[in-house]
DSSP file (Angstrom, degrees, kcal/mol; ACC not computed):
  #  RESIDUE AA STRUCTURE BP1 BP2  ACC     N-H-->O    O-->H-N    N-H-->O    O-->H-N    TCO  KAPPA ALPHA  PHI   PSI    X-CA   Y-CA   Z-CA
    1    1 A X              0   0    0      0, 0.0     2,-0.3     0, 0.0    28,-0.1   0.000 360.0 360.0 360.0 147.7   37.8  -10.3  -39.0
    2    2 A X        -     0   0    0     26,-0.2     2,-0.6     3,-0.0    29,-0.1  -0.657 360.0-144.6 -84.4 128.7   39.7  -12.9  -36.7
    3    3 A X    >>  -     0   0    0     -2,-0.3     3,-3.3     1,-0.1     4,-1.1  -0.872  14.6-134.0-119.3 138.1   37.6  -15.6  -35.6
    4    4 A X  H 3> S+     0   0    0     -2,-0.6     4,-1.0     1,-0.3     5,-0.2   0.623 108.1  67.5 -53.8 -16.9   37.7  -17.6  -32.1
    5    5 A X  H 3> S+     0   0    0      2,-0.2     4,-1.2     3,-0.2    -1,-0.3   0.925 105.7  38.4 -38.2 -62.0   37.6  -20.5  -34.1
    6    6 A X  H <> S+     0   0    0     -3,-3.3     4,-2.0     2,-0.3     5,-0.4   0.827 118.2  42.6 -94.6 -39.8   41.0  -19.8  -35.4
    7    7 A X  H  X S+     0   0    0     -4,-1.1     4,-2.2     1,-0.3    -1,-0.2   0.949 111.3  58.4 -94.3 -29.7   42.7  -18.5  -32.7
    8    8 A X  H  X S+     0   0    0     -4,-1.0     4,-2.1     2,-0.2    -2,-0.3   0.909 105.0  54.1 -26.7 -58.9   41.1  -21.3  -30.4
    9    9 A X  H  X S+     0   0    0     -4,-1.2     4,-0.9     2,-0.2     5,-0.2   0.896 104.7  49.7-104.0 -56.4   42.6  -23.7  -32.6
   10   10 A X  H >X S+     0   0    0     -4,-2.0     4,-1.7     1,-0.2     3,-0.8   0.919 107.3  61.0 -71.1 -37.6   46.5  -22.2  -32.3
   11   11 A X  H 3< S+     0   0    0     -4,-2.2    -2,-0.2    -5,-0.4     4,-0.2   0.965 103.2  45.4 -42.2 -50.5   46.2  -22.3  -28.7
   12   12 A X  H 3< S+     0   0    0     -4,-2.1    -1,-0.2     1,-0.2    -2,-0.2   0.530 113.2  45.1 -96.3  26.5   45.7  -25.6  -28.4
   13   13 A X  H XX S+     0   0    0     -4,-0.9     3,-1.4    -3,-0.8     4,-0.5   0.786 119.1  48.3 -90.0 -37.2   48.4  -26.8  -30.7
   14   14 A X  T 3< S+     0   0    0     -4,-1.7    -2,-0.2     1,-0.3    -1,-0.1   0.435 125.9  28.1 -82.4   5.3   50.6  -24.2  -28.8
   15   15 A X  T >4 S+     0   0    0     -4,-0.2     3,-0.5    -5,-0.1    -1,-0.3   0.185  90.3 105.1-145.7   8.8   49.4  -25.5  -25.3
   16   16 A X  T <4 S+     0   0    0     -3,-1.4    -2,-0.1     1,-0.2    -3,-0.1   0.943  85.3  43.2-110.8 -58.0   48.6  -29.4  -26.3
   17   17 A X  T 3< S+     0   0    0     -4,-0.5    -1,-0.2     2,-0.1     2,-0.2   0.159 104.3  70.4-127.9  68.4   51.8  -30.7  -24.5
   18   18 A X  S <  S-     0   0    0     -3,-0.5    -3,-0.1     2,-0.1     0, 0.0  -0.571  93.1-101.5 -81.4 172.3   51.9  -28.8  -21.4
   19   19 A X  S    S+     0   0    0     -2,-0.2    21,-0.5     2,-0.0    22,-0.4   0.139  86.8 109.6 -88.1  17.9   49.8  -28.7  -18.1
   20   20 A X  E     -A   39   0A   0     -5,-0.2     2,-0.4    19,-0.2    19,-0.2  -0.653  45.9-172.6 -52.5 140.7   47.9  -25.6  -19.4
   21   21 A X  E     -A   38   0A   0     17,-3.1    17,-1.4    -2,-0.3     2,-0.6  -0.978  21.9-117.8-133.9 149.8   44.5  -25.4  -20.4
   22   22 A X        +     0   0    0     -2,-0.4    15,-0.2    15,-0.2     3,-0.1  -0.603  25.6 179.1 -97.5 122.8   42.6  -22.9  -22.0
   23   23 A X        -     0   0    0     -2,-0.6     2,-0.5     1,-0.2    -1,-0.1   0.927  61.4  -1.9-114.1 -24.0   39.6  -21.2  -20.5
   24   24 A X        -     0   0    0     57,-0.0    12,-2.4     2,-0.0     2,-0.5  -0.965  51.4-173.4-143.8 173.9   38.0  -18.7  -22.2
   25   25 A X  E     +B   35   0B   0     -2,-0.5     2,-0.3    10,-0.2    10,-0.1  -0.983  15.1 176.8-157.3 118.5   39.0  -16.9  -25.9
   26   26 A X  E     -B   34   0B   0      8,-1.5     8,-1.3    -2,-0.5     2,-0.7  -0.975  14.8-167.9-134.8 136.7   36.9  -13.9  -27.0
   27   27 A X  E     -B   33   0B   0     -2,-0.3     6,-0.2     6,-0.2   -23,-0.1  -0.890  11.4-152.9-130.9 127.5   37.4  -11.9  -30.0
   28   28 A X        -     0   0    0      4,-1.3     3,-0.4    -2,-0.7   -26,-0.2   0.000  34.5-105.3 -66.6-176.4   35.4   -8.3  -30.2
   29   29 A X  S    S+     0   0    0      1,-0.2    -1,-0.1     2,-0.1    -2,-0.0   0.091 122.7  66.2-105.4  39.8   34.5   -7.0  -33.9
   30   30 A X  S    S-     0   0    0      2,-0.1    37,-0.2    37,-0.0    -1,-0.2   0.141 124.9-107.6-104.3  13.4   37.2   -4.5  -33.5
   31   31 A X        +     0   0    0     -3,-0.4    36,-0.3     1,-0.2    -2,-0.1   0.576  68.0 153.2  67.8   6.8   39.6   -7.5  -33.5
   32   32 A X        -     0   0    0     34,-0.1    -4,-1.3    -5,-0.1     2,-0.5  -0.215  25.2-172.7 -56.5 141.7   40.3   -7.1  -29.5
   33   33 A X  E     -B   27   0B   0     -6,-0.2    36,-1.6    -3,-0.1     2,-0.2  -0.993   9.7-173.4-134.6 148.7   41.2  -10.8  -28.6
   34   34 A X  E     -Bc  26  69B   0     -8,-1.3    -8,-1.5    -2,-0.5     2,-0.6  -0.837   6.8-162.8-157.7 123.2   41.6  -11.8  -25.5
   35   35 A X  E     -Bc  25  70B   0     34,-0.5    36,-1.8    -2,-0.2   -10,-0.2  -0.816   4.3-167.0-140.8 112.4   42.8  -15.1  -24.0
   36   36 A X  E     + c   0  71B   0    -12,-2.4     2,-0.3    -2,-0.6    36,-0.2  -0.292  21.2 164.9 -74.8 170.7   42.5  -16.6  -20.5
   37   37 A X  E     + c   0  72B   0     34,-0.9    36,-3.7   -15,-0.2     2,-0.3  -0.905   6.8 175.9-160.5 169.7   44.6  -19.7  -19.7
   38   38 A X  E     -A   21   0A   0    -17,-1.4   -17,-3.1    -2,-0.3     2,-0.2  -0.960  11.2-145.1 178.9-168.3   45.6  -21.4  -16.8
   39   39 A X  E     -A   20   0A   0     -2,-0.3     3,-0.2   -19,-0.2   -19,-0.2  -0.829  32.8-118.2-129.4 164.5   47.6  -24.6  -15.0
   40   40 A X  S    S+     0   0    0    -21,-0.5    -1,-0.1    -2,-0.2   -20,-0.1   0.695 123.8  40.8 -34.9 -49.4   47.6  -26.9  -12.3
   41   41 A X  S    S-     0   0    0    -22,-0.4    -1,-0.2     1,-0.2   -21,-0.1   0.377 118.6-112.8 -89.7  -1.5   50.7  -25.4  -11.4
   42   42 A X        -     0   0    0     -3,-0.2     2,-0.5     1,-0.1    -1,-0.2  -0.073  37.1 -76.9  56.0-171.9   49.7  -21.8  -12.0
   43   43 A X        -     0   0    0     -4,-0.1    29,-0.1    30,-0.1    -1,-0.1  -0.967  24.3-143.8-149.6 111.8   51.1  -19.3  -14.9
   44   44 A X     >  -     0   0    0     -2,-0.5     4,-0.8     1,-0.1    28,-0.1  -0.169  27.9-122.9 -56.1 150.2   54.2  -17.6  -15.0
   45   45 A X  H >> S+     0   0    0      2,-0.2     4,-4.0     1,-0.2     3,-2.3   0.963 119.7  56.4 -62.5 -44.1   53.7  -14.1  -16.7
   46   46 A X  H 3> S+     0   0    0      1,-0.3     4,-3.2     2,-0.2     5,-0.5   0.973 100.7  56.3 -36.5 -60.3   56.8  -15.7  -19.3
   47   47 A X  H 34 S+     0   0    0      1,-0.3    -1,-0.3     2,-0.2    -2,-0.2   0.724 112.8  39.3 -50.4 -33.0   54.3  -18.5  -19.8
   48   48 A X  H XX S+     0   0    0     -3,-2.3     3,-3.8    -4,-0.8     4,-2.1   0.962 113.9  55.6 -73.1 -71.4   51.5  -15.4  -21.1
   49   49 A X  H 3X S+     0   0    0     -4,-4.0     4,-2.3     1,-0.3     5,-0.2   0.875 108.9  43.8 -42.5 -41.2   54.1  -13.5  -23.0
   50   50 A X  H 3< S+     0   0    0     -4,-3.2    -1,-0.3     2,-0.2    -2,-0.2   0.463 117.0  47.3-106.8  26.4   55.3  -16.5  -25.3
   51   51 A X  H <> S+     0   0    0     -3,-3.8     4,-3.8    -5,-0.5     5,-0.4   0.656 102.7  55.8-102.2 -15.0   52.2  -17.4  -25.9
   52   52 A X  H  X S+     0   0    0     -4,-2.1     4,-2.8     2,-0.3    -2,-0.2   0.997 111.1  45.6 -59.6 -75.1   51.0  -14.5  -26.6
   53   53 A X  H  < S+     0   0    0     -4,-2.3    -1,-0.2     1,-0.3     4,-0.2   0.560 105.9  61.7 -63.2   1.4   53.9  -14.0  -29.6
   54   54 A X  H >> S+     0   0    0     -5,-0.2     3,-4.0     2,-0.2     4,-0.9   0.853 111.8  40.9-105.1 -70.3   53.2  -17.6  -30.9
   55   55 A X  H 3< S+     0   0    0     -4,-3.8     3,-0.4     1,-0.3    -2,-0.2   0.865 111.2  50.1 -58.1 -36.9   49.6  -16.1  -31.6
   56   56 A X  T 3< S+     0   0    0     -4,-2.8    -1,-0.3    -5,-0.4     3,-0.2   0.601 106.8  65.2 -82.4  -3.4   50.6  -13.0  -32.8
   57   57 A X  T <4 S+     0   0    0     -3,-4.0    -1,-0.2     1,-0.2    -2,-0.2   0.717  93.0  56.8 -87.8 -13.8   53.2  -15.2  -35.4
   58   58 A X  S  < S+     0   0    0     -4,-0.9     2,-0.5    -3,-0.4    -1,-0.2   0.508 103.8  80.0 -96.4   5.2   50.8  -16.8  -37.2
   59   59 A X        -     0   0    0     -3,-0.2     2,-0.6    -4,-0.1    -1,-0.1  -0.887  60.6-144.4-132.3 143.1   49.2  -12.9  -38.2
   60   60 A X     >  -     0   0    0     -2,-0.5     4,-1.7     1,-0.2    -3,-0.1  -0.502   4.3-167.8 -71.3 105.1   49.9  -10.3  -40.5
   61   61 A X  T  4 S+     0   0    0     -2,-0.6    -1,-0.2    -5,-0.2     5,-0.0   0.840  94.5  56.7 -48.5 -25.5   49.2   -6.8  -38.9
   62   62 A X  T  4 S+     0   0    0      1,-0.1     3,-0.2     3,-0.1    -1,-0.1   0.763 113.9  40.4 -66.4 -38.6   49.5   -5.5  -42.6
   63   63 A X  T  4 S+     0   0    0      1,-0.3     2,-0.4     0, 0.0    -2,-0.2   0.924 134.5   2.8 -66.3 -81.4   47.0   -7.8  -43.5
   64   64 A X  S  < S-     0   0    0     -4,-1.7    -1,-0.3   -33,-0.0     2,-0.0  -0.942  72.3-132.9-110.6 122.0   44.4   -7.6  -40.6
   65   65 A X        +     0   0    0     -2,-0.4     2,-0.3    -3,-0.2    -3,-0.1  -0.254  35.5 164.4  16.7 122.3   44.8   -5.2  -37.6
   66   66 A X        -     0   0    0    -65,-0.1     2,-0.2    -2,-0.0   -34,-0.1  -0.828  35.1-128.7 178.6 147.9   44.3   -6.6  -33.9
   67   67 A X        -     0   0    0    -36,-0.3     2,-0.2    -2,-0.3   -34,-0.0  -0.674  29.1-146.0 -89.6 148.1   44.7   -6.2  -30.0
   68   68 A X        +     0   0    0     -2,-0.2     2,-0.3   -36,-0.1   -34,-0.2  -0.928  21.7 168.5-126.5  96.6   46.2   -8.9  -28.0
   69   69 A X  E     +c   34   0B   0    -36,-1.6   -34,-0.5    -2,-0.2     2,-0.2  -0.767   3.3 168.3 -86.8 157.5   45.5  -10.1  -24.5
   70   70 A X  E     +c   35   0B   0     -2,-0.3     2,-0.4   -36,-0.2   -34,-0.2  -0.704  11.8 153.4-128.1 136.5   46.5  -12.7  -23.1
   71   71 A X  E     -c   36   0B   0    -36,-1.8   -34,-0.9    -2,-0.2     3,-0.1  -0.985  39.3-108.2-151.5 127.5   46.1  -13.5  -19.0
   72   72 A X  E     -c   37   0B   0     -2,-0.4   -34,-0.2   -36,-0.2     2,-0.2  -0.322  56.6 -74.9 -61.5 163.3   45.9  -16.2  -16.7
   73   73 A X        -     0   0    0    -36,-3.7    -1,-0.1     1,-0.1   -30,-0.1  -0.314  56.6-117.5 -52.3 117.9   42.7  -16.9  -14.8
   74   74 A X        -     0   0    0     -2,-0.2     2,-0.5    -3,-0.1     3,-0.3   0.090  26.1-109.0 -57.2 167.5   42.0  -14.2  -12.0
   75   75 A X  S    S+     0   0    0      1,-0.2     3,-0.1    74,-0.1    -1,-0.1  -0.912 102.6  18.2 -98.9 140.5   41.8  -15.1   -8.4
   76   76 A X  S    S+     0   0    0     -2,-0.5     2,-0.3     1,-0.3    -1,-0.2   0.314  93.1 129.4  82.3  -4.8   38.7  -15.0   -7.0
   77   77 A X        -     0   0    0     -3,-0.3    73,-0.3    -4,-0.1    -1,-0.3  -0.460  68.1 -90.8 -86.9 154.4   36.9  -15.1  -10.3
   78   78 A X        -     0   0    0     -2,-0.3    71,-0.2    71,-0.1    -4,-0.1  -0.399  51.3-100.4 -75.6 140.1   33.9  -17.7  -11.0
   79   79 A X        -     0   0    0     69,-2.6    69,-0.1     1,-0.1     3,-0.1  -0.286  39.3-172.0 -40.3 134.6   35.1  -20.8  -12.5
   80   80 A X        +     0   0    0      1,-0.2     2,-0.8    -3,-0.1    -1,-0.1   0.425  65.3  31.1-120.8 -28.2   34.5  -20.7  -16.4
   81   81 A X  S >> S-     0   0    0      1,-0.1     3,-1.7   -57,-0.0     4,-0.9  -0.889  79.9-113.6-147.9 160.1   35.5  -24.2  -17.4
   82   82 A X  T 34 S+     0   0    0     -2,-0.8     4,-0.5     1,-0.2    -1,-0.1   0.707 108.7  59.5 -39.4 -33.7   35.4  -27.8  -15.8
   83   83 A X  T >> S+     0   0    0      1,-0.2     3,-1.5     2,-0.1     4,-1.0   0.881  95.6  67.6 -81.2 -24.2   39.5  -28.7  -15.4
   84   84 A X  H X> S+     0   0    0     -3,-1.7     4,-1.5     1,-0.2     3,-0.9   0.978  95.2  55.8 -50.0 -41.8   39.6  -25.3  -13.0
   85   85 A X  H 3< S+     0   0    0     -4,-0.9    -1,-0.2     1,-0.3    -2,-0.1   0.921 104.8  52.3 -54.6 -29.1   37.3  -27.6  -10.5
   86   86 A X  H X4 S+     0   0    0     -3,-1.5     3,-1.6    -4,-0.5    -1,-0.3   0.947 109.4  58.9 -68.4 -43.7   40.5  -30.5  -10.6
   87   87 A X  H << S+     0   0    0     -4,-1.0    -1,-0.2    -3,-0.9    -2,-0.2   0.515 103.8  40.0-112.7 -17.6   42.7  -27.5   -9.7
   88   88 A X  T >< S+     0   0    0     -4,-1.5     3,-1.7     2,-0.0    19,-0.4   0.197  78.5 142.6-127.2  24.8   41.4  -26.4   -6.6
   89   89 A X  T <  S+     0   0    0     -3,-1.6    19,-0.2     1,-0.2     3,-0.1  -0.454  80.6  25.2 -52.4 144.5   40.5  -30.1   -4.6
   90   90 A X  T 3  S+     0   0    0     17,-2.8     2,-0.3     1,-0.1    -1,-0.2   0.489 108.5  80.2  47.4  31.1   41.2  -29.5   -1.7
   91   91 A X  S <  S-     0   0    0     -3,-1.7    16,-2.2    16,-0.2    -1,-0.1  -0.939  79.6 -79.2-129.8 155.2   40.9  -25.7   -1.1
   92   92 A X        +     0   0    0     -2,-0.3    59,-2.7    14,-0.2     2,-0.3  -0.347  46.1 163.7 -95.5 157.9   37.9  -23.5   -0.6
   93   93 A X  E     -D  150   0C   0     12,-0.4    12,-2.0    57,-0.2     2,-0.4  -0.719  28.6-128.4-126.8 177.0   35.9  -22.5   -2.9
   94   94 A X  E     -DE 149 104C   0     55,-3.0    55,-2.2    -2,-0.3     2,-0.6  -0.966  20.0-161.8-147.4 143.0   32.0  -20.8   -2.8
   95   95 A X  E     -DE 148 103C   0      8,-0.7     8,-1.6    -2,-0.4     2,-0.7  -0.970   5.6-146.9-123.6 135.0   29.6  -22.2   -4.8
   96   96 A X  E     -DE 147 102C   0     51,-0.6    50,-1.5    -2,-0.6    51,-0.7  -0.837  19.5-132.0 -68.0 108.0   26.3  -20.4   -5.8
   97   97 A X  E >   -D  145   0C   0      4,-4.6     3,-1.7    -2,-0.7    48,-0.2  -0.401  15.8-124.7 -44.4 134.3   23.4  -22.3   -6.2
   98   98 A X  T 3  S+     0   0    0     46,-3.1    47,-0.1     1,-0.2    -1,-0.1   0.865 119.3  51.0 -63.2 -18.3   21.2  -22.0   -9.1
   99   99 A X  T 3  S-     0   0    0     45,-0.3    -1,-0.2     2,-0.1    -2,-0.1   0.305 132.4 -92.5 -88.6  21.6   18.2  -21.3   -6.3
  100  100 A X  S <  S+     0   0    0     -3,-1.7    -2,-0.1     1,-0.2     2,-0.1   0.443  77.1 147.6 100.3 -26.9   20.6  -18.4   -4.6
  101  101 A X        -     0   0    0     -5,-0.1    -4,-4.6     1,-0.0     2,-0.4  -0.396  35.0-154.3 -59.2 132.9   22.4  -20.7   -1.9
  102  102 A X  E     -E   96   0C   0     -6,-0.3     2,-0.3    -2,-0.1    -6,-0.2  -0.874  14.4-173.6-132.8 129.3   26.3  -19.6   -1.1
  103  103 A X  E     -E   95   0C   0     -8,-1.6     2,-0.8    -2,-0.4    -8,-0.7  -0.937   2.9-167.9-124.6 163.9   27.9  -22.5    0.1
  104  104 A X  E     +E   94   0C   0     -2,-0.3    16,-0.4   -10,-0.2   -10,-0.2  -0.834  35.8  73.9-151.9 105.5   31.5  -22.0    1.4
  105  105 A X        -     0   0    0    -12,-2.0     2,-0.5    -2,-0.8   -12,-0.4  -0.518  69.1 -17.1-159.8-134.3   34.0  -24.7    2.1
  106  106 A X        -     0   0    0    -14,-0.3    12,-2.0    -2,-0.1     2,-0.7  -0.981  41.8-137.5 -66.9  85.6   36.7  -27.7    0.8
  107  107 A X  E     +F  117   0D   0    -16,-2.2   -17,-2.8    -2,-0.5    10,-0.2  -0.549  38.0 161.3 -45.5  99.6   36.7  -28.9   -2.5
  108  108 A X  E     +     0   0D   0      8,-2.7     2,-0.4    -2,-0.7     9,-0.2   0.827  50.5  23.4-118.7  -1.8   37.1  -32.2   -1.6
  109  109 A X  E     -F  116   0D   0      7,-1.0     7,-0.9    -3,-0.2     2,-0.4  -0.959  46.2-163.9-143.1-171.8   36.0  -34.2   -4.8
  110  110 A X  E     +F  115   0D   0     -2,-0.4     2,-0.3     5,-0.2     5,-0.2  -0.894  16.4 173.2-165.3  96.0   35.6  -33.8   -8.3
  111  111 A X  E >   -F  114   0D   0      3,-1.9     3,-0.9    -2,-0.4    -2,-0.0  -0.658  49.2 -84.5-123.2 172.5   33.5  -36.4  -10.6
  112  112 A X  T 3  S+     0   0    0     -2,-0.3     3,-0.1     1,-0.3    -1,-0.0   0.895 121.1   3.9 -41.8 -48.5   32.5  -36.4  -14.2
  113  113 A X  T 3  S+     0   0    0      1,-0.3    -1,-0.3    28,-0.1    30,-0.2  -0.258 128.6  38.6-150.3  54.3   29.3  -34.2  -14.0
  114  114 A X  E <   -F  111   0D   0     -3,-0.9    -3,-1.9    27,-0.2    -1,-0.3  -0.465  58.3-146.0 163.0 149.0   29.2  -33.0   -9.9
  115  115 A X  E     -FG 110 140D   0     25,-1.0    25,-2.3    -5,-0.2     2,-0.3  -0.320   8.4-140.8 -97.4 170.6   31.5  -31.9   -7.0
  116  116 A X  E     -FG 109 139D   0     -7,-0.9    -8,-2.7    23,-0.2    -7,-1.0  -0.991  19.1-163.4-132.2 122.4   31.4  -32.3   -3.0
  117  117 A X  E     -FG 107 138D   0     21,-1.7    21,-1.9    -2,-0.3     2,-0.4  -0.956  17.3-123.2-117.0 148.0   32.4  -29.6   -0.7
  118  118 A X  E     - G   0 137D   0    -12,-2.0     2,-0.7    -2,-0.3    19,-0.2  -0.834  32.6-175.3 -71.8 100.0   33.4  -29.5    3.1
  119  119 A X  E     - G   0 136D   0     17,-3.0    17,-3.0    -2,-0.4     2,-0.5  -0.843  15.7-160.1-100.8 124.3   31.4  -27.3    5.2
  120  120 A X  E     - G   0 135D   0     -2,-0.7     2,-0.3   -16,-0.4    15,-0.2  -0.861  17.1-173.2 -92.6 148.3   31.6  -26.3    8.7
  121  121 A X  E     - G   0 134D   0     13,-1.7    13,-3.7    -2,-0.5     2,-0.5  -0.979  32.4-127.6-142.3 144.3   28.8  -25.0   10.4
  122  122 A X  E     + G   0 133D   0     -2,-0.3     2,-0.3    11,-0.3    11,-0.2  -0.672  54.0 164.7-133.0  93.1   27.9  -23.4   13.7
  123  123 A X  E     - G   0 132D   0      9,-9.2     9,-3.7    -2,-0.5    -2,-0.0  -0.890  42.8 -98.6-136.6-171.3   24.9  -25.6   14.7
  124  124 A X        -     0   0    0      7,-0.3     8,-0.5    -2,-0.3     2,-0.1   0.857  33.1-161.2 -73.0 -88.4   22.5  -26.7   17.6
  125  125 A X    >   -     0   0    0      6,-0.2     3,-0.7     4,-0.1     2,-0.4   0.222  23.6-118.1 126.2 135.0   23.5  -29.9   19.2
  126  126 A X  T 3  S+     0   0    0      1,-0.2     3,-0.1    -2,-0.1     0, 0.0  -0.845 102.2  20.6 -99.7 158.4   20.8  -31.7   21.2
  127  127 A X  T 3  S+     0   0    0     -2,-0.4     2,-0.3     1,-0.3    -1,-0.2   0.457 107.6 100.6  81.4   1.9   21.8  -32.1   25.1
  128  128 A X    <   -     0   0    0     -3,-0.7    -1,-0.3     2,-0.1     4,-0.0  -0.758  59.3-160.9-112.9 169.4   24.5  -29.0   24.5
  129  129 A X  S    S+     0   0    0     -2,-0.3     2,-0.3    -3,-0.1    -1,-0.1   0.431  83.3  63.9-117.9 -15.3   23.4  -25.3   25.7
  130  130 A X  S    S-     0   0    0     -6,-0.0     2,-0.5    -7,-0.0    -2,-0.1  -0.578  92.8-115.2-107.0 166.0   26.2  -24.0   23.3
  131  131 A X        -     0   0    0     -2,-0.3    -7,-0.3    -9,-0.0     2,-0.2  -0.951  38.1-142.2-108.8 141.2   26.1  -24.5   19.0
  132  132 A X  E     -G  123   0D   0     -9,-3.7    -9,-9.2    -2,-0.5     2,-0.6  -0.666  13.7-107.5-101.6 157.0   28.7  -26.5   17.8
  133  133 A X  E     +G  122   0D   0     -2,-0.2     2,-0.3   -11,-0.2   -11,-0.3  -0.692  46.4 170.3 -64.4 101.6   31.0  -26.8   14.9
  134  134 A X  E     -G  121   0D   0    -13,-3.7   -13,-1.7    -2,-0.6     2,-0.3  -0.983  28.5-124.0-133.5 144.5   29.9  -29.7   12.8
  135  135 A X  E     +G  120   0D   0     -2,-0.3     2,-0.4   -15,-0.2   -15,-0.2  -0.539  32.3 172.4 -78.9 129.2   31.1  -30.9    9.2
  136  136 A X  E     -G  119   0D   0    -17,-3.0   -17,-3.0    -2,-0.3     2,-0.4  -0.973  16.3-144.8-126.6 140.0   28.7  -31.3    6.5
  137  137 A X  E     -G  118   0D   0     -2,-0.4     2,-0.5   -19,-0.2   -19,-0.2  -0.965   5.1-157.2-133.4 169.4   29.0  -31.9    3.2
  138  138 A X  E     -G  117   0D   0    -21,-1.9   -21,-1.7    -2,-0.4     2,-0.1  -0.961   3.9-157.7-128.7 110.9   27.3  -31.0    0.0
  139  139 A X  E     +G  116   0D   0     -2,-0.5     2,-0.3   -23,-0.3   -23,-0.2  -0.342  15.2 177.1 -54.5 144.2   27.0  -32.5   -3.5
  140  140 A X  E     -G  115   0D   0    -25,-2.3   -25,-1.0    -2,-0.1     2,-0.3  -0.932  21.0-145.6-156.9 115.2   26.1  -30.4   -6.4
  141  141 A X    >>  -     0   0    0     -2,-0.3     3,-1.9   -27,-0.2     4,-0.8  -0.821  37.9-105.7 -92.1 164.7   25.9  -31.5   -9.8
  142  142 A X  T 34 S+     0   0    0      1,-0.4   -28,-0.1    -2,-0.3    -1,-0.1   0.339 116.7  65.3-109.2  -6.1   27.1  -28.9  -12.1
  143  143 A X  T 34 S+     0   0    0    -30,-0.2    -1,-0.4     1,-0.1   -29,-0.0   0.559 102.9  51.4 -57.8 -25.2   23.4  -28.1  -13.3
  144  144 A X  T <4 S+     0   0    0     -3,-1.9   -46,-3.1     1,-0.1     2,-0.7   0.699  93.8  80.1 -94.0 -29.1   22.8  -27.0   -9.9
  145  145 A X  E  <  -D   97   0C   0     -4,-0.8   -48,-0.2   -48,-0.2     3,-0.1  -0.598  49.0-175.1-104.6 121.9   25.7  -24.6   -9.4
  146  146 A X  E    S+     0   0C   0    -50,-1.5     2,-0.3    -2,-0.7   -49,-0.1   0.911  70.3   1.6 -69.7 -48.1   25.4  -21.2  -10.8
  147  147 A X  E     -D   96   0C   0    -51,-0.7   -51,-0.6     2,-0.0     2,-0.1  -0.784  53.6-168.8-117.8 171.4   28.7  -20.0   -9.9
  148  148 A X  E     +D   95   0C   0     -2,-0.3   -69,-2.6   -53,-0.2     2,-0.3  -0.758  16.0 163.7-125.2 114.8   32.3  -21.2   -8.2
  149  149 A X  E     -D   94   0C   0    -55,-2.2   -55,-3.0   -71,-0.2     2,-0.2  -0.950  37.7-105.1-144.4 150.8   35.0  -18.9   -7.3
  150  150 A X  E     -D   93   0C   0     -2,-0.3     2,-0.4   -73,-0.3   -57,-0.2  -0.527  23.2-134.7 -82.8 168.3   38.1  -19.6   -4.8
  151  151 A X        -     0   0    0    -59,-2.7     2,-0.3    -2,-0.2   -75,-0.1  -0.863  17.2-136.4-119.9 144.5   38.0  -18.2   -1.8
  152  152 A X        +     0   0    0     -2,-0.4     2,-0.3   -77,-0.1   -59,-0.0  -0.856  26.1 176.3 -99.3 112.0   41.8  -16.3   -0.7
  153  153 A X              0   0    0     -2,-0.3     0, 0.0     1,-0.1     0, 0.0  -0.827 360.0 360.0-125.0-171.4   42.9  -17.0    2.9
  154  154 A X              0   0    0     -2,-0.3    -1,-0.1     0, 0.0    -2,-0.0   0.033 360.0 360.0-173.2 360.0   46.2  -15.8    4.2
């Protein structure tokens, strides 16, 4: 059997000096493998396809048998590793709380071990008869947030 160890390990010599970073590598025990990536810059399909044959050169089918995925990171899908958070400053995201809480805003910073998001919110005002738009924001260290996913606007 092929082990994520190994194929972890030729990804990041095959990926070590470009702006791609890997986020997740899973290998079933039927030898399905499957291997997310993504960029700053996003990922060309090319960019999937020759890495994909730089994995598949370092193995013998003869030898060992195996399926090959490889795919950028979906849209709209929860952040799986830390550099994805660098990649979306200044765009919305939604964060889950570990207590249940959906927050929905502007990444707008990005530290060692917690984020900040930009919220607007529809609130009471004193001395106004109407609710107003007012900005808030919220800090999360990365213990607190269950999920992250971008949010698509058009």
């Amino acid at each position: 059997m092929i082990d994520k160890k190994t194929i972890t390990e030729i990804i990041e010599n095959e990926i070590a000096d470009t702006d791609l970073f890997l986020v997740d590598v899973s290998v079933s025990s039927g030898n399905a493998i499957s291997v997310v990536i993504d960029s700053y810059n996003g990922v060309p399909i090319i960019t999937c396809i020759e890495l994909s044959k730089a994995i598949e050169g370092h193995f013998d089918r003869e030898v060992e048998d195996f399926e090959l995925q490889v795919a950028s990171a979906g849209i709209g899908q929860p952040f799986q590793v830390f550099k994805q958070y660098r990649k979306y400053i200044n765009k919305d995201v939604e964060v889950l709380t570990t207590e249940g809480i959906k927050f929905s805003g502007k990444l707008i910073t990005v530290g060692d071990n917690e984020i900040e998001i930009e919220v607007e919110e529809m609130e009471k005002v004193e001395g106004k008869k109407k609710k107003q738009l007012v900005v808030k924001n919220y800090s999360f260290t990365l213990d607190q947030i269950k999920s992250t996913k971008d949010i698509i606007t058009f």
